[in-house]
C-alpha positions in Angstrom: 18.9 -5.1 0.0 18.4 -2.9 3.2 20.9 0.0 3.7 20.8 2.5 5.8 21.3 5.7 5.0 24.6 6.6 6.2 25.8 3.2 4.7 23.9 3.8 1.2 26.0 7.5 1.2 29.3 5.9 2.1 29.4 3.3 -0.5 28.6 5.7 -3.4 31.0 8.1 -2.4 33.7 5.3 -2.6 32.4 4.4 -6.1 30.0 1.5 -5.5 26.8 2.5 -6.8 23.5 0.7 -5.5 21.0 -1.1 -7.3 17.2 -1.8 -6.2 17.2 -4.9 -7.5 19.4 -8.4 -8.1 20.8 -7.7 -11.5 24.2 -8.4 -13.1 26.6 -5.4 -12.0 26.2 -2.7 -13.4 23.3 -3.4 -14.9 21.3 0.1 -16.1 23.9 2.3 -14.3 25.7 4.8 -15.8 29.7 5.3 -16.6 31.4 6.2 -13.1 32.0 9.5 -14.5 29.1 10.5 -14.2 28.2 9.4 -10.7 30.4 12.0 -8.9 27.8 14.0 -7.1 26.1 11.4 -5.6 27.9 11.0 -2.8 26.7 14.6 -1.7 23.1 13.5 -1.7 21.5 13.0 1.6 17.5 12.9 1.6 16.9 15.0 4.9 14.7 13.1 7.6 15.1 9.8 5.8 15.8 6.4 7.6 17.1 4.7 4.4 18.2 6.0 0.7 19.5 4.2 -1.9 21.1 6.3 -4.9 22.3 4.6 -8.1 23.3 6.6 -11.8 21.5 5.4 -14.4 21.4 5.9 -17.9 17.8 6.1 -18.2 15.6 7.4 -15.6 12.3 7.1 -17.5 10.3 3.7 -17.1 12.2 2.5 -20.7 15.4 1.9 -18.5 13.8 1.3 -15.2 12.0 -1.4 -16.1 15.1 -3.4 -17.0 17.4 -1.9 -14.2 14.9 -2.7 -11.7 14.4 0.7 -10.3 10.5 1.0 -10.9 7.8 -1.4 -10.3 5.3 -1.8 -13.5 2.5 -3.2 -11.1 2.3 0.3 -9.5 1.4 1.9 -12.6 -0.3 -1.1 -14.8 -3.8 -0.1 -16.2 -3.0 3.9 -15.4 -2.1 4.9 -19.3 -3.4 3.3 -22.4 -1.2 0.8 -24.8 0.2 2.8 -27.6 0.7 5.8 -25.7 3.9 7.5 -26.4 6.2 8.1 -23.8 10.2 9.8 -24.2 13.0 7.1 -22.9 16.7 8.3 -22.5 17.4 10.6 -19.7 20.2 9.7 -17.8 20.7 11.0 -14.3 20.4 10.1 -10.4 17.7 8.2 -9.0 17.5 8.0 -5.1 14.7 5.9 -3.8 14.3 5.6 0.4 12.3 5.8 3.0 10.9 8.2 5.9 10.4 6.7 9.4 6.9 5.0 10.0 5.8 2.2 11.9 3.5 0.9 8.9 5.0 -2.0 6.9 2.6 -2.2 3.9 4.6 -1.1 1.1 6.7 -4.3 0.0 8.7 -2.1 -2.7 12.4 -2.8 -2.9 12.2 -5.4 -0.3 11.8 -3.3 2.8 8.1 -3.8 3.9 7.9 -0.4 5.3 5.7 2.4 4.2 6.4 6.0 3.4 8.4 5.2 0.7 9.6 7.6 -2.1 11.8 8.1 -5.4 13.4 11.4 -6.3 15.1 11.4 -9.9 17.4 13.6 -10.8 18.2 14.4 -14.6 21.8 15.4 -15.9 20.0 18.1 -18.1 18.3 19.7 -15.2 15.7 22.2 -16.3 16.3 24.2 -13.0 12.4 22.9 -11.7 11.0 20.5 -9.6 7.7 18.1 -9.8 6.5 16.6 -7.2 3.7 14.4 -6.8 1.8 11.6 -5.0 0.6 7.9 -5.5 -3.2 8.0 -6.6 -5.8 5.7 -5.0 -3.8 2.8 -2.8 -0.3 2.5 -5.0 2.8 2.9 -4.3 5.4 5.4 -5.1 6.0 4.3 -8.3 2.5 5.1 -10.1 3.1 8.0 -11.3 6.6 6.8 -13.4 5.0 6.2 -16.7 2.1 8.7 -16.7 4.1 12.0 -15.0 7.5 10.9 -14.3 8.6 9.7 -17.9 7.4 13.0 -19.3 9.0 15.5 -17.3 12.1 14.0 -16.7 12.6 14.5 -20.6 11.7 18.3 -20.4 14.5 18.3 -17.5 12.1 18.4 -14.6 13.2 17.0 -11.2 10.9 14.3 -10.1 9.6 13.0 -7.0 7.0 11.0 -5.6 5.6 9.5 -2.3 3.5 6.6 -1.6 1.5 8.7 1.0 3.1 6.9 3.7 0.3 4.3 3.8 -0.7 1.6 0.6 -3.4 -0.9 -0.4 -7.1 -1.6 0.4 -6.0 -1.7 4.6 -4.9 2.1 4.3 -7.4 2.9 7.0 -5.5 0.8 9.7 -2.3 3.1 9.7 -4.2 6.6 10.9 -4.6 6.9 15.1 -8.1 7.8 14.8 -10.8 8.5 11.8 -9.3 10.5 9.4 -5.7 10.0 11.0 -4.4 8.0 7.5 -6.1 10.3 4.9 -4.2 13.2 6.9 -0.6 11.5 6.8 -0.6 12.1 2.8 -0.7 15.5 3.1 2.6 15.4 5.6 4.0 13.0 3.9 3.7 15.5 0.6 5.1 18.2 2.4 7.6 16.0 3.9 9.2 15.0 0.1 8.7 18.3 -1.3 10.8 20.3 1.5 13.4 17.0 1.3 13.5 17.2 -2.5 14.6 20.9 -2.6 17.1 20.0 -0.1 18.5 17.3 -2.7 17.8 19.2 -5.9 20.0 21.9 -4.5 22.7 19.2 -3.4 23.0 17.6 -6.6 22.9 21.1 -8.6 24.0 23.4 -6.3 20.6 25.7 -6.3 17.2 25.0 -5.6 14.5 25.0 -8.2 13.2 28.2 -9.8 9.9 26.6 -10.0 8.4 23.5 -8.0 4.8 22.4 -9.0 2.6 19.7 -8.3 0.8 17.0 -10.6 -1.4 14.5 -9.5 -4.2 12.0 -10.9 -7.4 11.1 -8.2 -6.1 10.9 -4.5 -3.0 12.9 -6.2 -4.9 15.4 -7.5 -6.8 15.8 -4.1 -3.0 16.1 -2.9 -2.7 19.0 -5.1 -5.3 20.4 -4.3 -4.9 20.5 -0.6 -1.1 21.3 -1.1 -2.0 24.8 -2.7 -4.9 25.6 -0.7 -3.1 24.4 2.3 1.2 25.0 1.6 1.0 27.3 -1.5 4.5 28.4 0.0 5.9 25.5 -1.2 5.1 25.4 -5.0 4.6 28.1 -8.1 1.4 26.1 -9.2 -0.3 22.8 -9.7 -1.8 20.7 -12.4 -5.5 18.8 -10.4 -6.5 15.5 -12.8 -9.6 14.4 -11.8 -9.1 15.1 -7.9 -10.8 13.4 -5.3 -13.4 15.6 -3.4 -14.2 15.2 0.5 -16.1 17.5 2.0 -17.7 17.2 5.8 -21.2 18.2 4.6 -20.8 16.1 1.3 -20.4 15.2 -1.0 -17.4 12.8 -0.6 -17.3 9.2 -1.7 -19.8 8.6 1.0 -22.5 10.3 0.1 -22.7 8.7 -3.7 -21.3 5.4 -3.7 -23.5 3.6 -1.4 -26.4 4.7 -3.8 -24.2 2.9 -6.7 -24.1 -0.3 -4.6 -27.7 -0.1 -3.5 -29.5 0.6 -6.8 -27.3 -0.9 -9.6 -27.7 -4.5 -9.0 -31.2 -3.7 -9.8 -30.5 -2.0 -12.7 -28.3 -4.8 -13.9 -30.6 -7.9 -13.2 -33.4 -6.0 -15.0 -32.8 -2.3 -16.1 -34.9 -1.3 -14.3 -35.8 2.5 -14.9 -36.6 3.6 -10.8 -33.1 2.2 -10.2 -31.1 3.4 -13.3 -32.9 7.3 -12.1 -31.5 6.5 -9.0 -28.2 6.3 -10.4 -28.6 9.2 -12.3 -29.6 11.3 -9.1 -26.6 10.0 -7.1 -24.4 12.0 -9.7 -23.1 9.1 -12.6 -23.2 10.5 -16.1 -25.9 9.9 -18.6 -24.0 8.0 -21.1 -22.0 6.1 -18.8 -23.9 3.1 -18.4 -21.6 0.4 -20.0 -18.7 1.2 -17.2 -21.0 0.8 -14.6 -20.7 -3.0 -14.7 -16.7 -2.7 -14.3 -16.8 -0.2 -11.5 -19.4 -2.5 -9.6 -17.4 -5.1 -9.4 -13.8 -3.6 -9.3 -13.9 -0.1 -7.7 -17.4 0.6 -5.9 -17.4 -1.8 -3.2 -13.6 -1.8 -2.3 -13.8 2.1 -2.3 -16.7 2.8 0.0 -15.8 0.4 2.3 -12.3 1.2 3.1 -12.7 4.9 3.0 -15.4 4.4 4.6 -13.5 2.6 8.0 -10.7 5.1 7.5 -14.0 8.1 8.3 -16.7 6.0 10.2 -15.1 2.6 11.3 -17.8 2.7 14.1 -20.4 1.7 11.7 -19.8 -1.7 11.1 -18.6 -2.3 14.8 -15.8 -5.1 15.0 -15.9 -5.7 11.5 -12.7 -5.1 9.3 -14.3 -2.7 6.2 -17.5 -4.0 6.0 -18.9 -6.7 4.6 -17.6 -7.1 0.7 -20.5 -7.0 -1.9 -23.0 -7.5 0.4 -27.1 -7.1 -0.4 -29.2 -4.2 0.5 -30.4 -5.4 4.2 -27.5 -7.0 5.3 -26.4 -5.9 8.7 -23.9 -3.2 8.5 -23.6 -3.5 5.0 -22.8 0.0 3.3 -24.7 -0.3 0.2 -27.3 1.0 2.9 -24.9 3.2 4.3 -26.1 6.7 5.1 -23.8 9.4 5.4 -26.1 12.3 6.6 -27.3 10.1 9.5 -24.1 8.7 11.1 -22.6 11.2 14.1 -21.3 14.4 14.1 -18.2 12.9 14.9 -17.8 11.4 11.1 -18.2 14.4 10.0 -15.6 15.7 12.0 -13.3 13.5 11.0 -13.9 14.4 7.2 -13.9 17.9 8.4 -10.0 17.7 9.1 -9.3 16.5 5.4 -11.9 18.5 2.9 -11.0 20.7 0.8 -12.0 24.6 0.5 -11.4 25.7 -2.8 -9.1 28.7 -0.8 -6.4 28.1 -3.6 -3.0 29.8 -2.9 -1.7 29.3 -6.4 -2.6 29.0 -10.1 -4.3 25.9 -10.7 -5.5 24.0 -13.6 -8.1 20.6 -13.7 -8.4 18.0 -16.3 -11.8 15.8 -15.8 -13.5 13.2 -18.3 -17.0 13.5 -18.6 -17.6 9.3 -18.3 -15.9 9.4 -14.8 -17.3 6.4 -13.0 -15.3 6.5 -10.1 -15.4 10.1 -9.0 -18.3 11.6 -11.7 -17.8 15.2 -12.1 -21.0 16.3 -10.5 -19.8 14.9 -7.4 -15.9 15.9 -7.8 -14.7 18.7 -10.2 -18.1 20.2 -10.9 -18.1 21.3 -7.4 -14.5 21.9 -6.6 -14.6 24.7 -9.6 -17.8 26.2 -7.4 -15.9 25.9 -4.4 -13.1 28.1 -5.9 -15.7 30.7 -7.3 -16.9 31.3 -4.1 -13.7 31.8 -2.5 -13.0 34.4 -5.3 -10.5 32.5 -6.3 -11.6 31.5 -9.9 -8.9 33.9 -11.2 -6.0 31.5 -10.8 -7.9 28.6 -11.8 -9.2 26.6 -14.7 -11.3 23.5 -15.2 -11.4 21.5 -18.4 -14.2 19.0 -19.3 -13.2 16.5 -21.0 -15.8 14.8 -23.3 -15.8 10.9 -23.3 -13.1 10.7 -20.5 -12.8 8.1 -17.8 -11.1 7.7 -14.4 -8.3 5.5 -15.9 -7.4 5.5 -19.7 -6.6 1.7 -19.1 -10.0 1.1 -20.1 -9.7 2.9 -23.3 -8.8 -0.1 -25.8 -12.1 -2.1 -25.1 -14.2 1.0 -25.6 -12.1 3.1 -28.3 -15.1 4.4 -30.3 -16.8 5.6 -26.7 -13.6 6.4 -25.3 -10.7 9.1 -24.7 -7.4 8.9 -23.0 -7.3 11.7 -20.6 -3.4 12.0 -20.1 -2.4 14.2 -23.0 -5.1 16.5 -21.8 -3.4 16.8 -18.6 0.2 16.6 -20.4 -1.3 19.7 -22.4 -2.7 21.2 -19.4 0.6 21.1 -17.6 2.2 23.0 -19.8 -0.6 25.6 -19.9 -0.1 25.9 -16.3 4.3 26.9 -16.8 3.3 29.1 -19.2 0.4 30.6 -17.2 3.0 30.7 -13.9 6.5 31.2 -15.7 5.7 34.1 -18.9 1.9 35.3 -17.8 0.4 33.3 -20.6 -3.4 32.8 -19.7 -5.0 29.4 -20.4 -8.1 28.5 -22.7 -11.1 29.1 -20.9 -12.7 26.9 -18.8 -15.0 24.5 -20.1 -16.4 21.5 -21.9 -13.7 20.2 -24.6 -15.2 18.1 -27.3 -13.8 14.4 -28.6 -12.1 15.3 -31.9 -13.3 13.3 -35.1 -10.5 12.4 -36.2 -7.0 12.5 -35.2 -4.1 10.8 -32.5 -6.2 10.8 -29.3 -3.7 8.5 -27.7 -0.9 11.0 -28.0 -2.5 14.8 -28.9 -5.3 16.9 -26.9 -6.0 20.4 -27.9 -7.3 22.1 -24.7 
């Protein structure tokens, strides 16, 4: 279904609600009754919204009304987690102009998507947040969405206006893609207060940010860069670019170079190599997984979003190519390309000039974006701003980039989301009654006790 947004506002104010998805009518929606605001809503700037009153905004309705998408959050959150289910409200999903068609949610094949929910026991605050790695606007339902909306939180989030491992083709130069999230961000937050204070009739006390990888790089650079626009952020395991490194460029060509020698052989010269290039001690049985499912894919598409010179007409590279290939980036070598790469990471990096309280969750077994390379540094960047007074960085022992791996590797294993569910609410109470946080630092795996579901920070 394809509505525009003048359209999508007429027909709820005549008592037709609209649904994402071919169901039997009615199907997930709430009593009428409740459904008399939503004719008011009207998502500022968007081409297209479609609002429909449901009686359960969380991912245990949306599922079965067809107002999420699981495959935007599948392998984010480990079976058994616990989530709350039962919170009815508004949801109003849409879409801001953009000429890139990528995003094939709700049938619309257009990018800059979003979904703003809107609970009937409003808390009077707002999160926002955006889609880590390449997903979509949806990735955050189960992880973030679920669990505010049942404390009364608003909730929105944005796919980052562009989606999936062809990101880099949507930006009008190097760097051009990685620098529509952060409008795009901006863009839902300001639009979201705009709709919060239609549906309620104020706008939120509070509005905060909470994101995982690419979203918590979002986070960060929204409160370094727009603290205006929020009381505080929650950073899990952020994504770190910086022009003079490091950045996924500087390490993750050194994982493609050196580990298929490790693996054929373990050989030690290789395995030190590793080490060097920043992956954890301890971490060598995900290194197998991330070679073959996240390395590759991630250095070369970030790669052509930053440097697509490198491996002239080709599209991203060459896919799990051999050391001595032409143009293949496991030889790729960040501090010798042109000042001009570097430029172009230049207009994205982040400073560590935070503008507001901010709190980081990072698992020690991150094979994606290891600490050393990421959070480690991120925390220094923020001391020497003289900004370590509003922030606080928690180490999580045994943690990994996505708790979906957690069930094959329980016993070497821990899910990271209940840290950052924990660490959230550190940060309201830290922003909201002057509450300080636990201290920074390294937080061991309990011996016993409901990892899936508890975390002590």
């Amino acid at each position: 279904m394809r509505l525009t947004r003048k359209l999508a506002v007429l027909l709820v104010a005549t008592g037709v609600t609209v649904s994402l998805a071919t169901l039997p009518a009615g199907a997930g929606q709430a009593p009428a009754n409740r459904c008399a605001g939503l004719g008011a809503i009207d998502v500022p700037g968007a081409e297209v919204q479609e609002a429909a009153c449901l009686d359960d905004l969380t991912t245990a309705g949306t599922v079965a009304s067809g107002h999420t998408n699981v495959d935007d959050w599948t392998g984010l959150h480990a079976p058994g987690t616990s989530n709350p289910s039962g919170v009815p409200g508004i949801q109003v999903d849409g879409y801001f102009p953009d000429g890139s068609t990528d995003n094939t949610n709700n049938g619309w094949n257009h990018d800059s998507q979003f979904v703003v929910r809107l609970p009937d026991d409003w808390n009077g605050k707002l999160v926002v947040s955006g889609a880590p790695g390449t997903r979509r606007q949806y990735a955050n339902d189960f992880i973030i969405g679920d669990w505010v909306l049942a404390q009364g939180y608003a909730f929105a989030s944005t796919d980052k206006g562009n989606v999936g491992g062809a990101f880099y083709r949507d930006g009008s130069e190097p760097g051009g893609s990685v620098r529509e999230w952060h409008e795009r961000v901006t863009q839902l937050t300001k639009a979201t207060k705009r709709v919060v204070r239609q549906r309620y009739g104020r706008t939120p006390s509070r509005t905060y940010m909470f994101g995982i990888s690419n979203g918590g790089y979002l986070t960060r650079w929204q409160i370094e860069n727009r603290p205006g626009l929020y009381d505080g952020g929650l950073d899990w395991e952020g994504t770190l670019l910086r022009a003079d490194g490091p950045n996924l460029m500087t390490y993750l060509p050194a994982a493609l170079r050196h580990y298929p020698a490790y693996a054929a052989g373990g050989d030690a010269a290789a395995h030190d190599a590793m080490i060097e290039a920043g992956f954890a001690p301890g971490s060598e049985f995900l290194w197998p997984f991330h070679f073959t499912y996240y390395w590759d894919l991630t250095q070369r598409i970030y790669r052509e979003e930053f440097d697509p010179g490198y491996d002239g007409d080709l599209d991203a590279g060459v896919p799990y190519c051999a050391s001595g290939t032409p143009s293949c980036d496991a030889d790729y070598a960040y501090d010798a390309r042109p000042d001009a790469v570097k430029d172009a990471v230049r207009s994205v990096e982040l400073t560590g000039r935070i503008g507001r309280k901010l709190l980081t969750v990072h698992g020690t077994l991150d094979t994606l974006l290891p600490p050393a390379t990421s959070s480690d540094v991120y925390a220094d960047l923020v001391d020497r701003r003289g900004r370590d007074r509003w922030h606080r960085y928690y180490e999580i022992e045994d943690g990994t980039h996505v708790d979906g791996l957690y069930p094959a590797y329980p016993d070497r294993l821990r899910p990271l989301l209940p840290c950052a569910r924990s660490a959230f609410t550190a940060l309201t109470e830290w922003v909201e009654q002057g509450e300080q946080p636990p201290r920074s630092g390294l937080r061991a795996r309990p011996e016993s006790g409901d990892l899936l579901n508890s975390c002590r920070l």
